[in-house]
N, C-alpha and C positions, 0 to 999 in steps of 0.2 A: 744596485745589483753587483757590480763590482766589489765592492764590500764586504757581502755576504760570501763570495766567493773567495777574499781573502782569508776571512773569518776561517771557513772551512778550510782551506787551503795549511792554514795555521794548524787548526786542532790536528789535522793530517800529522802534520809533522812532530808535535807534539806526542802524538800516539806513537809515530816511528823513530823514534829518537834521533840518529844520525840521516834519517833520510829528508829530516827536518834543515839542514846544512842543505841541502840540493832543493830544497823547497825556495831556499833565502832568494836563489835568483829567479824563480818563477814569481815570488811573490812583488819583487821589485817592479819585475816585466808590467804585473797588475798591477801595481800603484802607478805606472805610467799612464795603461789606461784609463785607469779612473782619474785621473787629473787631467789627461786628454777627453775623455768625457764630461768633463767638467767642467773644463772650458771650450768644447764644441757640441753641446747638446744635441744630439739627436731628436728628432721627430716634438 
């Protein structure tokens, strides 16, 4: 799920050129928790 979210998170930025720069630290934030979900699986 998290992934997907990246994904899109990405083309976002990709579409808004500079606002793709402000994207970089939201998407870090998500690879945090996707690798925190990844190593504490939920349900």
């Amino acid at each position: 799920a998290f992934g997907d979210i990246r994904r899109n998170l990405a083309e976002v930025g990709d579409a808004k050129g500079q606002r793709g720069v402000e994207l970089d630290a939201e998407l870090r934030v998500v690879a945090v928790l996707d690798e925190n979900a990844e190593a504490f699986p939920v349900g």
